[in-house]
NUKOLKOL-230041 format. One line per field, with one value per atom (N, C-alpha, C): residue in one letter; chain; atom name; x, y, z. Coordinates in steps of 0.05 Angstrom, whole numbers, plus 5000, padded with zeros to 4 digits. Example, Ala and Ser with C-alpha at 12.3 -4.5 7.8 and 13.67 -1.06 7.14 Angstrom:
2
type: (a a a s s s)
mol: (A A A A A A)
atom: (N CA C N CA C)
X: (5264 5246 5264 5257 5273 5258)
Y: (4886 4910 4934 4955 4979 5001)
Z: (5156 5156 5156 5142 5143 5157)
end
This chain:
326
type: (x x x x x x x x x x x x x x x x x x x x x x x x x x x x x x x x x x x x x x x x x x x x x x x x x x x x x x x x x x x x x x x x x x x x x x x x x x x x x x x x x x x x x x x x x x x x x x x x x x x x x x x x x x x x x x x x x x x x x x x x x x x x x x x x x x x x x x x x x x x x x x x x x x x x x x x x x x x x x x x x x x x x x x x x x x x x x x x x x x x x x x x x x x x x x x x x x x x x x x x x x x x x x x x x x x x x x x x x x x x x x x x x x x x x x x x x x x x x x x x x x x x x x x x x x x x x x x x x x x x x x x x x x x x x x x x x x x x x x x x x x x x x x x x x x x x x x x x x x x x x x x x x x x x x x x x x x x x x x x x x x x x x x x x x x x x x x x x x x x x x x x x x x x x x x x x x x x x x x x x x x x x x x x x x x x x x x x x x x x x x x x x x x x x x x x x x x x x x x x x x x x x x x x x x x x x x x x x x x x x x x x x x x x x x x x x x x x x x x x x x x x x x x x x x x x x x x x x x x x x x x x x x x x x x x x x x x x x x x x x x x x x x x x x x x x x x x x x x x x x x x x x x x x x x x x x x x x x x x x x x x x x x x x x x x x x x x x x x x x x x x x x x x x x x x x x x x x x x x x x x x x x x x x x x x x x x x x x x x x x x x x x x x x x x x x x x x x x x x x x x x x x x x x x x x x x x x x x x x x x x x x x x x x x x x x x x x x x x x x x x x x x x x x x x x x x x x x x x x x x x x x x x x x x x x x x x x x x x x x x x x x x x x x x x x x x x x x x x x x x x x x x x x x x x x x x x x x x x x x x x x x x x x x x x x x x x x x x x x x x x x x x x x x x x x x x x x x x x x x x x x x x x x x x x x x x x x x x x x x x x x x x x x x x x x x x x x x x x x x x x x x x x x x x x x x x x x x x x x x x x x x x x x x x x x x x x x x x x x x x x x x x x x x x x x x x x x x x x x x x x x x x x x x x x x x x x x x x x x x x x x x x x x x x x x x x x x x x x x x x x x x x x x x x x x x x x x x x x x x x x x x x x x x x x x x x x x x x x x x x x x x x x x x x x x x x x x x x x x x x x x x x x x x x x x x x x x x x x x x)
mol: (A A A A A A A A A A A A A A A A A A A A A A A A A A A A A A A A A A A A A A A A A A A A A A A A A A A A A A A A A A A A A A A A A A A A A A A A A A A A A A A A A A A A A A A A A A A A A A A A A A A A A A A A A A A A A A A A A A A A A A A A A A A A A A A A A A A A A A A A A A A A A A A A A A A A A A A A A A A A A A A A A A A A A A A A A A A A A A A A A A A A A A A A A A A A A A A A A A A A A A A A A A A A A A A A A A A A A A A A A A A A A A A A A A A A A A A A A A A A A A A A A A A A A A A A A A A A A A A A A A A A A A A A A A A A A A A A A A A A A A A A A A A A A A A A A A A A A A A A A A A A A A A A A A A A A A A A A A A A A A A A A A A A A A A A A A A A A A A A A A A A A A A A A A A A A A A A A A A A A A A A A A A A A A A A A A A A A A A A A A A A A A A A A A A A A A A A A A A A A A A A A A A A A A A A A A A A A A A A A A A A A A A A A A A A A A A A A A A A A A A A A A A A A A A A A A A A A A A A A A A A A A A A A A A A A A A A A A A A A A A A A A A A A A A A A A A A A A A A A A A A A A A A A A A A A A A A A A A A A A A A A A A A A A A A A A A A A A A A A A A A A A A A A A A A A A A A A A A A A A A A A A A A A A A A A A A A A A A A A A A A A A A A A A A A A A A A A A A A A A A A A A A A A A A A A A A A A A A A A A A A A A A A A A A A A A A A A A A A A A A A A A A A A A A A A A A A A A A A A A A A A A A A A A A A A A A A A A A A A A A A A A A A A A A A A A A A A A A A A A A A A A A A A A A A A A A A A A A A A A A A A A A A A A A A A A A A A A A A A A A A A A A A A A A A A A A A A A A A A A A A A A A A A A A A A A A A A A A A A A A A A A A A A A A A A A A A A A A A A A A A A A A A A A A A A A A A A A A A A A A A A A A A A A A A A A A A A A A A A A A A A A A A A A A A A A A A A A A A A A A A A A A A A A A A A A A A A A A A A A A A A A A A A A A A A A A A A A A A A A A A A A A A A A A A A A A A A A A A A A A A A A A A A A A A A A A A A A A A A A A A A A A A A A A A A A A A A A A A A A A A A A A A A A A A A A A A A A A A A A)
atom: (N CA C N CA C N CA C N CA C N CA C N CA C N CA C N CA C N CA C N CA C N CA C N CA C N CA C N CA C N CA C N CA C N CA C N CA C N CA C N CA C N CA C N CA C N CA C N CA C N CA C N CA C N CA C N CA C N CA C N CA C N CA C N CA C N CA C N CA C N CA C N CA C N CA C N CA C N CA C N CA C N CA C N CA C N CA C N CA C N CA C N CA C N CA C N CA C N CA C N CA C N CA C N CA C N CA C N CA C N CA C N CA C N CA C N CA C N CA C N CA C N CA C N CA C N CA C N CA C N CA C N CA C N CA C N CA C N CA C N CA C N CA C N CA C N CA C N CA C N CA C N CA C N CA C N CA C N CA C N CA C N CA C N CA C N CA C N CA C N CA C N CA C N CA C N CA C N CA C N CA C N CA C N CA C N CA C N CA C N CA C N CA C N CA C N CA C N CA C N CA C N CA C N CA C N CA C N CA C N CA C N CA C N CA C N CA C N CA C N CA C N CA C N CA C N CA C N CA C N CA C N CA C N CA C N CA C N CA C N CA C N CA C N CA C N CA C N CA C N CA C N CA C N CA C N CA C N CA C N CA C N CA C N CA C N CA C N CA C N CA C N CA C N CA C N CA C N CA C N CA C N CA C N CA C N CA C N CA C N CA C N CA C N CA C N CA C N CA C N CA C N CA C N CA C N CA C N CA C N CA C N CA C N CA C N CA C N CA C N CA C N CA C N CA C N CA C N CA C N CA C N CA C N CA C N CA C N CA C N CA C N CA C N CA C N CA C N CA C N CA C N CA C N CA C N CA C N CA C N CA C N CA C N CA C N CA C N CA C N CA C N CA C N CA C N CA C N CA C N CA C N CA C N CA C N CA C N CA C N CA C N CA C N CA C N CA C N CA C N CA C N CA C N CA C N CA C N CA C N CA C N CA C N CA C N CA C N CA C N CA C N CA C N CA C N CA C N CA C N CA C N CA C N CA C N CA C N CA C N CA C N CA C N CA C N CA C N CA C N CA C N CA C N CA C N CA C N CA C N CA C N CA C N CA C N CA C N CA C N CA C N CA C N CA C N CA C N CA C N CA C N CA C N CA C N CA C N CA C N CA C N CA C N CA C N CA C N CA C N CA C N CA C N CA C N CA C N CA C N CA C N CA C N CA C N CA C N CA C N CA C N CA C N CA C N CA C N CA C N CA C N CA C N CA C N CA C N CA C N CA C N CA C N CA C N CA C N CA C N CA C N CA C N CA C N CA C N CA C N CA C N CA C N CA C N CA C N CA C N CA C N CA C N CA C N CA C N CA C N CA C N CA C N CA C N CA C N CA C N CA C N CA C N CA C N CA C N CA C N CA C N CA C N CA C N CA C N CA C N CA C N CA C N CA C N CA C N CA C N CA C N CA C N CA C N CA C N CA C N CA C N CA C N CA C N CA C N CA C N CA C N CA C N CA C N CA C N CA C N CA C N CA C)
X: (6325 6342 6326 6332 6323 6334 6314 6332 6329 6340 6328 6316 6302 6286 6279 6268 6264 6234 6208 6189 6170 6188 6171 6162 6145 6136 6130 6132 6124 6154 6176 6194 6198 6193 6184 6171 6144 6126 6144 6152 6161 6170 6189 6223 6201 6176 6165 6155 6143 6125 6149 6169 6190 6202 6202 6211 6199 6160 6151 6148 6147 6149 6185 6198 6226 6223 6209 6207 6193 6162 6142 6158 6179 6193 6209 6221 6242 6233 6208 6187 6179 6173 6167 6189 6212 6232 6241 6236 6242 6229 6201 6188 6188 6189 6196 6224 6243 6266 6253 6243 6230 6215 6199 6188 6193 6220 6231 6253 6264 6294 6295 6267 6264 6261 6261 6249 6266 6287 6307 6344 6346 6376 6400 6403 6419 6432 6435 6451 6479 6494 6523 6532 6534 6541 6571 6576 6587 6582 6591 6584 6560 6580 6566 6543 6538 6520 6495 6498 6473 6461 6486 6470 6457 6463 6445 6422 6424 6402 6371 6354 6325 6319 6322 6314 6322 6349 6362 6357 6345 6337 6310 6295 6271 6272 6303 6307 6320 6334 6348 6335 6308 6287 6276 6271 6261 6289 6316 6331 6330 6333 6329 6313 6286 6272 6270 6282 6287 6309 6335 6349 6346 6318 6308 6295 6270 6267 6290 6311 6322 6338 6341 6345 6325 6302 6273 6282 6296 6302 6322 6341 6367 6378 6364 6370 6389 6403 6432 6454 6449 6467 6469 6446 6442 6457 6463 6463 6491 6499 6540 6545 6530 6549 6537 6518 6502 6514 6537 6566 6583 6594 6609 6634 6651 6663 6662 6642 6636 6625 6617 6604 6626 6652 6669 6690 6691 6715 6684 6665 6643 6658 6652 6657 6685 6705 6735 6736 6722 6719 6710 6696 6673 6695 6700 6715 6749 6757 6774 6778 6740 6736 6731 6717 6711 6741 6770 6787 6808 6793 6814 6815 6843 6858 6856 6845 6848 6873 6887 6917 6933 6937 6932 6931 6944 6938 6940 6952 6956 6930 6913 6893 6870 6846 6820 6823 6794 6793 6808 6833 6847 6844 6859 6856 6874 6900 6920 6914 6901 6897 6870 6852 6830 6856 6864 6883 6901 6910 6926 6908 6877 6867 6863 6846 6841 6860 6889 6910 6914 6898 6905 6881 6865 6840 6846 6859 6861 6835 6826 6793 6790 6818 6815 6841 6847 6867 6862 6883 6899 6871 6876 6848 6820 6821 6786 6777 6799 6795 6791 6813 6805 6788 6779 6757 6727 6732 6704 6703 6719 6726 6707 6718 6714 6683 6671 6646 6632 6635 6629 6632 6654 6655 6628 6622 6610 6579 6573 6557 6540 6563 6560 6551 6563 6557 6591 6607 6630 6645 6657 6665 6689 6706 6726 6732 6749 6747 6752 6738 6755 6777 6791 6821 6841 6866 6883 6893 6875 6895 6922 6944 6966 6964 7000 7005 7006 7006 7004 6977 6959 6942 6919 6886 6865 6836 6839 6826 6801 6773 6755 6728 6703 6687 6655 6637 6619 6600 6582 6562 6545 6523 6502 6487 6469 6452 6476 6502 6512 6518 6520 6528 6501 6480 6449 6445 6463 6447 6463 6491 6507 6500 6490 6475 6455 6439 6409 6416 6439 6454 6454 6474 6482 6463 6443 6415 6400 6394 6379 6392 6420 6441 6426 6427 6434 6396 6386 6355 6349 6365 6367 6369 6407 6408 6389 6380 6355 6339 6332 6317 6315 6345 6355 6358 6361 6369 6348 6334 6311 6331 6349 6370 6357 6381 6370 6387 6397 6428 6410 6392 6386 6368 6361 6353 6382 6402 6421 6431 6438 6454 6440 6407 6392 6404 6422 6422 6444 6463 6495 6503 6501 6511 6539 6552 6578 6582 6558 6579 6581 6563 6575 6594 6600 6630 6654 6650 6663 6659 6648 6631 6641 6640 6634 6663 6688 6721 6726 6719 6718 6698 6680 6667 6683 6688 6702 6721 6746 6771 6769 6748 6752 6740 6725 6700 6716 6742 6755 6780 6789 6809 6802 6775 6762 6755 6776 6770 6740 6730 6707 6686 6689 6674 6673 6701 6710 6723 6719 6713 6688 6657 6641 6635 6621 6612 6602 6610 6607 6584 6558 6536 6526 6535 6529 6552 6580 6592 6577 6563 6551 6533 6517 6508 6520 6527 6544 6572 6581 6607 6588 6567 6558 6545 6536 6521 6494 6494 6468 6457 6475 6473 6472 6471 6478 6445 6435 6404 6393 6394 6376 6369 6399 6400 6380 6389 6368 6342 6332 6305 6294 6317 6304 6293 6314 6302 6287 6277 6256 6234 6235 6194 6187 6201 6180 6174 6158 6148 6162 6180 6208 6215 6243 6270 6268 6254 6264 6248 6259 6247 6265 6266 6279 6281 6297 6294 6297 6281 6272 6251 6262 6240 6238 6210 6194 6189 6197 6188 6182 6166 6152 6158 6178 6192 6189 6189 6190 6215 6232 6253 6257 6239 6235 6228 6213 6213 6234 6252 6275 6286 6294 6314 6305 6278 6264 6275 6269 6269 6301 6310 6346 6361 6355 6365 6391 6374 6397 6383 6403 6386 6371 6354 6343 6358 6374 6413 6421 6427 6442 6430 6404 6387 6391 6381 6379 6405 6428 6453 6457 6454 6459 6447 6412 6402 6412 6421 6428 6452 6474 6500 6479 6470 6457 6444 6430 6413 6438 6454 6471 6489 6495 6510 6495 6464 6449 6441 6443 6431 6410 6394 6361 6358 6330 6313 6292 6282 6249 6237 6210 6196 6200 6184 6190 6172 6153 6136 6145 6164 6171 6152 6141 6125 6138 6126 6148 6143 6161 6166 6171 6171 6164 6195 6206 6233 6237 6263 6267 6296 6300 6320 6329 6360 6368 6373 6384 6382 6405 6425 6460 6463 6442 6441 6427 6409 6398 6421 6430 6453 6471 6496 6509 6503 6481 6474 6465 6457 6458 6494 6497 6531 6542 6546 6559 6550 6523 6512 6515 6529 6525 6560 6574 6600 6603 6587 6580 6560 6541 6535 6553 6572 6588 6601 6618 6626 6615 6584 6583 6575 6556 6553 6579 6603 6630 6636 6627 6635 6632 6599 6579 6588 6598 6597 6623 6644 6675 6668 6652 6647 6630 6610 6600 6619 6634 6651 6670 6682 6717 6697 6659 6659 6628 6628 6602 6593)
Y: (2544 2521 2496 2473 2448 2426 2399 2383 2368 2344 2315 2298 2289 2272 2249 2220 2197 2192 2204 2207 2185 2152 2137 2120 2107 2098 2120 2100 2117 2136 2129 2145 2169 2169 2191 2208 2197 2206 2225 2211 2226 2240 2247 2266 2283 2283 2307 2327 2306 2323 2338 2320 2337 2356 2362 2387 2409 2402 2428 2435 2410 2426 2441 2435 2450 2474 2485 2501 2518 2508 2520 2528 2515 2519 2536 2542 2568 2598 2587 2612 2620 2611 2621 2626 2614 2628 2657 2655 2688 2707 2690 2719 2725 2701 2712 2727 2715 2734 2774 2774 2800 2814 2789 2809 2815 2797 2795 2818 2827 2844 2867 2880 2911 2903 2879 2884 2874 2853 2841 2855 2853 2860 2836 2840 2805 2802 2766 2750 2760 2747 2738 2707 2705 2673 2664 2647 2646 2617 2598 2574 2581 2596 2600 2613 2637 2653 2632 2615 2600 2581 2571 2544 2554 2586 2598 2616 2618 2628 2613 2626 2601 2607 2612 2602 2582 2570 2555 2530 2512 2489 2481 2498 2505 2513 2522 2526 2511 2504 2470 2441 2449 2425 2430 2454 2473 2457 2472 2457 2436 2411 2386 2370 2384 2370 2385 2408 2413 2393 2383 2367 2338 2332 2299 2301 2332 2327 2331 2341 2338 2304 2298 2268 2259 2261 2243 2259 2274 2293 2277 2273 2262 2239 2227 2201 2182 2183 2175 2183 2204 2229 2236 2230 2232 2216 2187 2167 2156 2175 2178 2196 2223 2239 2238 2217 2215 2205 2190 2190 2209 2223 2241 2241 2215 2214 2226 2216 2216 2253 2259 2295 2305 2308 2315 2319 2288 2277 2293 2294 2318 2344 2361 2379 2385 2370 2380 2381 2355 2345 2378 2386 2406 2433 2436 2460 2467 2435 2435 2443 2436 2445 2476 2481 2513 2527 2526 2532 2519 2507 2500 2521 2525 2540 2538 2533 2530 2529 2545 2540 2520 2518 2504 2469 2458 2428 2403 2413 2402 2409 2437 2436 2424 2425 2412 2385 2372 2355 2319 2315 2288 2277 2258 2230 2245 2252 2262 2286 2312 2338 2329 2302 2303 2298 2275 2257 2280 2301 2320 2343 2347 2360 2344 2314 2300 2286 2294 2284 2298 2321 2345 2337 2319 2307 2276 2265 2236 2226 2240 2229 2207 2202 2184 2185 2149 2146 2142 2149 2147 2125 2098 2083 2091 2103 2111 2137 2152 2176 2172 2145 2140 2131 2109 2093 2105 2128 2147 2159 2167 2190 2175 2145 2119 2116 2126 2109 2133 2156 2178 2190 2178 2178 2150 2123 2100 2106 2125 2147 2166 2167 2199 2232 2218 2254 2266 2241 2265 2253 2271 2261 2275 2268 2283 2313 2325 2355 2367 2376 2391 2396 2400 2411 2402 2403 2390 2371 2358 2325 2326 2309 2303 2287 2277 2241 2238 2256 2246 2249 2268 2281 2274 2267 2271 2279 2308 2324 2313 2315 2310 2339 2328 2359 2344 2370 2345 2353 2331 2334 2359 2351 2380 2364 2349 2343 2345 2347 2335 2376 2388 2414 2433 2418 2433 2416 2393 2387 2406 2406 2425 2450 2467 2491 2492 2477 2467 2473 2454 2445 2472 2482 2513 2527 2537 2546 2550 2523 2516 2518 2518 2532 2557 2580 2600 2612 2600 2600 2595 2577 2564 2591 2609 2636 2657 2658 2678 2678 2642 2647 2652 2661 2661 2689 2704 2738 2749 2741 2761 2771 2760 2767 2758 2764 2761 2742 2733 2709 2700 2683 2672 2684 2706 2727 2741 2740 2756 2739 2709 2687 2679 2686 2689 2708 2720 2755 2747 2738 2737 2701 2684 2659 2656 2675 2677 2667 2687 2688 2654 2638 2604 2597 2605 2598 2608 2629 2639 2626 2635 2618 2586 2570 2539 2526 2538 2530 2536 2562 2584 2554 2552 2534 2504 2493 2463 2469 2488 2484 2488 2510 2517 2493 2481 2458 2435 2430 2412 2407 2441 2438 2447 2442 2447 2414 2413 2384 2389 2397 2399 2406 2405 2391 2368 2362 2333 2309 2316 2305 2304 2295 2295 2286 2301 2298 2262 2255 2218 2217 2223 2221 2214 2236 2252 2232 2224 2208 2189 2172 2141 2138 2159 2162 2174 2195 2206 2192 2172 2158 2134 2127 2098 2108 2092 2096 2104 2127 2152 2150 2151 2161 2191 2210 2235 2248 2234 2232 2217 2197 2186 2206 2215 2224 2255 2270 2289 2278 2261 2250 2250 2235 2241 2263 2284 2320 2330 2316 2330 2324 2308 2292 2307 2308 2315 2347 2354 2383 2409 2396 2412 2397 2407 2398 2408 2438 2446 2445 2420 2405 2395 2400 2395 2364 2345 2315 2300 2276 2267 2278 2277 2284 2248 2250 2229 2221 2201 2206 2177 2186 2159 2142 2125 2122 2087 2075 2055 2043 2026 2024 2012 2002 1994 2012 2021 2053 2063 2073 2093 2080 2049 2027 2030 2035 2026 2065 2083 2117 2126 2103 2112 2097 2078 2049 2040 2028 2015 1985 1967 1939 1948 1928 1931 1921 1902 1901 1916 1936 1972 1976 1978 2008 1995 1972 1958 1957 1957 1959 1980 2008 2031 2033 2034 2039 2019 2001 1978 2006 2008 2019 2047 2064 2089 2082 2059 2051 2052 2028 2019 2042 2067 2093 2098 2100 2114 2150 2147 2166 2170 2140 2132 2115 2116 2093 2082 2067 2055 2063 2065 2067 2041 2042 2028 2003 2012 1983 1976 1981 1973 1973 1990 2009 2001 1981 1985 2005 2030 2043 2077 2066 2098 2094 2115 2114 2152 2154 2179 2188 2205 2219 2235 2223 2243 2273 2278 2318 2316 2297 2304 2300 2279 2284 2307 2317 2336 2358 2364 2388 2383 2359 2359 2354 2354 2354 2393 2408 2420 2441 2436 2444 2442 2420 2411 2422 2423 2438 2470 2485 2512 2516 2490 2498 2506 2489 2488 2513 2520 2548 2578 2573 2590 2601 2571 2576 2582 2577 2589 2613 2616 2653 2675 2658 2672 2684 2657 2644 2655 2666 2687 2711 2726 2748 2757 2739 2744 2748 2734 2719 2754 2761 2780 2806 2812 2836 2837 2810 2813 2823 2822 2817 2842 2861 2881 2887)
Z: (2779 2779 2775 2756 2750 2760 2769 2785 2763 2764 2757 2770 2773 2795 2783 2794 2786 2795 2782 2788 2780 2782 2776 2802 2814 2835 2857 2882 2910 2915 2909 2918 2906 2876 2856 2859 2872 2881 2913 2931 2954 2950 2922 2923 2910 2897 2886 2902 2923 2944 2964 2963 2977 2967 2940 2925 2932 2931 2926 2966 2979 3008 3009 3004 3004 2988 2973 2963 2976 2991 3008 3030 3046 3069 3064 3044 3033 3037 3023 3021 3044 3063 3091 3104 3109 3121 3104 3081 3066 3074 3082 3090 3116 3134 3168 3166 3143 3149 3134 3122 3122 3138 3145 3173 3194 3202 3232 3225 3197 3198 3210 3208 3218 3250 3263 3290 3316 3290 3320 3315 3334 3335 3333 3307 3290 3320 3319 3345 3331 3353 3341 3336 3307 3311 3312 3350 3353 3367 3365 3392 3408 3421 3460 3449 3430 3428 3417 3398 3386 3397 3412 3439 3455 3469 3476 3470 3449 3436 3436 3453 3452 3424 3404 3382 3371 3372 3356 3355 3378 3374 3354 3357 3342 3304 3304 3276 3274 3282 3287 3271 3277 3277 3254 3241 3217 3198 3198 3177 3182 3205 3203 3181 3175 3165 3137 3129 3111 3089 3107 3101 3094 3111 3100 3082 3062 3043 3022 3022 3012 3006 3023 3024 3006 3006 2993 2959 2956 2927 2921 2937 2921 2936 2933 2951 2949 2918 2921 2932 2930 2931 2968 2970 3008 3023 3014 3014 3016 3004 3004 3014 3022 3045 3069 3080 3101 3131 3121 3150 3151 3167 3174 3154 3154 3129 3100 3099 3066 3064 3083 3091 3083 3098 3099 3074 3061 3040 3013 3016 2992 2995 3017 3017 3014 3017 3011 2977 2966 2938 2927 2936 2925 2925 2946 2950 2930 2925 2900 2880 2871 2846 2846 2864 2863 2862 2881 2880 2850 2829 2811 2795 2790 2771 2745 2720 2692 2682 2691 2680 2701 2717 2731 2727 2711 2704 2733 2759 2781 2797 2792 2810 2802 2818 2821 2832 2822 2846 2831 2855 2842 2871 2864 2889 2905 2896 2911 2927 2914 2930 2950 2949 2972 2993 2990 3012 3026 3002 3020 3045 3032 3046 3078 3065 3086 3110 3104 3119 3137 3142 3159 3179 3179 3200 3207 3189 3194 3189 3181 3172 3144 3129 3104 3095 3088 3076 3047 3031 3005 2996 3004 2993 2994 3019 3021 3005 3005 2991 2951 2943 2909 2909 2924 2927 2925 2938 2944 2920 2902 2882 2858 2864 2841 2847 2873 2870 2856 2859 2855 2818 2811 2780 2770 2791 2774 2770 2800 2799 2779 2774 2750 2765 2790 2808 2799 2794 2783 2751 2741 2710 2714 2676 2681 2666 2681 2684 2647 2634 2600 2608 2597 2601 2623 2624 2651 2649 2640 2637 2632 2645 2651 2650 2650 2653 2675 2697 2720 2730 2720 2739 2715 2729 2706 2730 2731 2751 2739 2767 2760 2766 2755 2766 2773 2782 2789 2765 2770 2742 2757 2741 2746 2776 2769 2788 2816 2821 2847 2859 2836 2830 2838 2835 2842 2869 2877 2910 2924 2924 2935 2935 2919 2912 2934 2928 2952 2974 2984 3016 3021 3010 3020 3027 3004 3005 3032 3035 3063 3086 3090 3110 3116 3091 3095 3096 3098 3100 3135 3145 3171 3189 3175 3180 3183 3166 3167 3182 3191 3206 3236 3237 3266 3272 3249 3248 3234 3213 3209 3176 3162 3149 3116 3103 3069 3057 3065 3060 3036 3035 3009 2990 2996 2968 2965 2981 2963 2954 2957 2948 2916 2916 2886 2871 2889 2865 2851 2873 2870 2864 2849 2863 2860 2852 2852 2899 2903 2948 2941 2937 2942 2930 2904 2900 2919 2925 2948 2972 2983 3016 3018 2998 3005 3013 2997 2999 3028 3030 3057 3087 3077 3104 3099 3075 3081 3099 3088 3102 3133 3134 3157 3176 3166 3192 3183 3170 3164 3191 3193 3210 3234 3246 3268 3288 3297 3317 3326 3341 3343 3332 3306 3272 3272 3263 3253 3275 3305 3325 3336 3329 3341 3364 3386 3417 3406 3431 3438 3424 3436 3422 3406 3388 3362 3347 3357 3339 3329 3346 3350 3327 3311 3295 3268 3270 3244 3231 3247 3232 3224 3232 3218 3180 3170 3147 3150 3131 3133 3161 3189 3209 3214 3202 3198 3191 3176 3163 3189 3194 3217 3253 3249 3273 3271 3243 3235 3240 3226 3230 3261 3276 3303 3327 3303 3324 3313 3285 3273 3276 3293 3296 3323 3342 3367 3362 3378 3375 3382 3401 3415 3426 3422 3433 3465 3465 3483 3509 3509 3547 3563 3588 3606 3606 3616 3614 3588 3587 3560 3536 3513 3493 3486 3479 3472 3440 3428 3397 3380 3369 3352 3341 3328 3303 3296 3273 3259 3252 3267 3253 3222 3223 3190 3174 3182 3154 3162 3177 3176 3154 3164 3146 3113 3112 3079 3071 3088 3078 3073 3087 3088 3072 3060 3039 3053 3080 3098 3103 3117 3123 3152 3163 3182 3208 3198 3219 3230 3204 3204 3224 3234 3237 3268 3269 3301 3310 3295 3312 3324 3299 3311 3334 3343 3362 3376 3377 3401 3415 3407 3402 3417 3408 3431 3458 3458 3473 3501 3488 3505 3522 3508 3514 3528 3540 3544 3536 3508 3490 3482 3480 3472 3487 3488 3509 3498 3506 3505 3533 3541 3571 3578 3603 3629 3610 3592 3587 3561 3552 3523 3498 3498 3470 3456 3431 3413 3391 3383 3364 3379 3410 3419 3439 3427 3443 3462 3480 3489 3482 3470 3467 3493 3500 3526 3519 3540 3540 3531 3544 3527 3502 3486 3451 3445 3457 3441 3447 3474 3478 3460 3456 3445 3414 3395 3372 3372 3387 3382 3381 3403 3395 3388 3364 3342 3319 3314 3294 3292 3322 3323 3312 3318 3300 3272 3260 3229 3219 3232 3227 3232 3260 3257 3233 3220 3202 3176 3176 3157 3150 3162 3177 3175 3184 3176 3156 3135 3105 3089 3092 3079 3086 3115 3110 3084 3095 3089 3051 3040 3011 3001 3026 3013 3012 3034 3034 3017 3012 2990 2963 2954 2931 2934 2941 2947 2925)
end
């Protein structure tokens, strides 16, 4: 698979080095998933089962930072589904097209069938949903669909590069998997890429009509509804060494480089943390370090039980995708 990348300056430079470490990180979870398959007895992914699972915060932190190079790869593209919104109003977009009909001149992806999906969350109105579609055609992550056009209807599809991050996304999901079971999800997803056309309709709808998806824990809201809060808040479970400590975890961070790594103002970034601080979610110490803050236990708990919804479903997604199609 080929990306496009913008390999001119320091950020060129970053999304390269982030390619070939996302590639290096692939490669090692393939092979711990080979070595671990003959030896553990697959979990069950279910909620309760993965929050309890002592592995999960630790692979947790493994896709975390799988997901920010990805960010450093496609950094426009990161950049619009990086609030919970825009996550959400992608993946319904996405799952459209995979479900469009060819004969079919009413299906795929229009302004009307997101708003009907997204009316079932209250997550976007009629404006936010064309609006998004519009920024997304000015983009060029989406164009319009060959065939279909109507006087009422002018379905849209995504280009390639938005069609290979989505590909990726999934990818590293199902790599995350493996690394929790010892499993082959993404050497069989190389064999077959038909299971993601299957699999991906299968995980929107479902983490669409799951309040506790698309209701995130207080926390975890405070960050994922703001802009590329979704990415920042990743960033933050990905730096310390483990999550898994009793109390506070401790962690390093620059708010100015988040602001310069995330293409946000340095306003953005200080409000959000004002806005956690104030929840008591994050802290500074008793002497005011500046750049060294603590993450409470109820973000890290409730970031991880939010995240074990979204693997449920996809773990589901995959099996269901592989059995209708053996």
């Amino acid at each position: 698979m080929r990306f496009y990348v913008d390999c001119a300056g320091a950020r060129g430079k970053r999304a390269f080095g982030a390619w070939r470490n996302l590639e290096h990180t692939q490669q090692m979870q393939r092979l711990a998933g080979t070595e671990e398959a003959g030896r553990k007895t697959p979990p069950t992914f279910t909620v309760d089962a993965l929050v309890q699972n002592p592995q999960f915060l630790e692979v947790l932190q493994a896709g975390a930072r799988t997901l920010i190079s990805m960010n450093d790869l496609f950094p426009r593209i990161a950049r619009l589904v990086a609030a919970h919104q825009r996550w959400m109003l992608t993946q319904a977009a996405y799952a459209l097209h995979l479900e469009r009909d060819p004969n079919d001149a009413d299906s795929g992806i229009t302004a009307a069938r997101l708003l009907k999906v997204m009316r079932e969350t209250g997550a976007a109105s009629r404006n936010t949903a064309t609006a998004f579609l519009a920024e997304l055609v000015a983009y060029k992550l989406l164009r319009p669909a060959n065939g279909g056009r109507t006087k009422r209807t002018r379905p849209l599809e995504p280009t390639e590069i938005s069609e290979n991050a989505m590909r990726l996304w999934f990818k590293t999901q199902m790599s995350t998997l493996d690394l929790l079971d010892g499993g082959s999800r993404v050497r069989r997803l190389e064999t077959d890429p038909g299971i993601f056309e299957r699999a991906q309709p299968r995980v929107a709808r479902r983490l669409l009509s799951d309040p506790r998806w698309t209701q995130p824990p207080e926390s975890v809201a405070i960050f994922v509804w703001s802009e590329s809060g979704g990415v920042i808040l990743d960033d933050l479970m990905a730096r310390p060494p483990t999550l898994a400590v009793h109390g506070k975890v401790w962690v390093d961070v620059s708010l100015a480089r988040l602001a310069e790594r995330y293409l946000i103002s340095n306003t953005h970034i200080r409000r959000l943390f004002a806005r956690a601080e104030a929840a008591d979610f994050i802290g500074k110490g008793d002497d005011g370090a500046r750049g060294r803050f603590w993450l409470s236990s109820r973000l890290i708990e409730e970031y991880a039980s939010w995240e074990a919804v979204k693997f449920e479903a996809l773990a589901d997604a995959f099996d269901q995708s592989v059995v209708a199609y053996p």
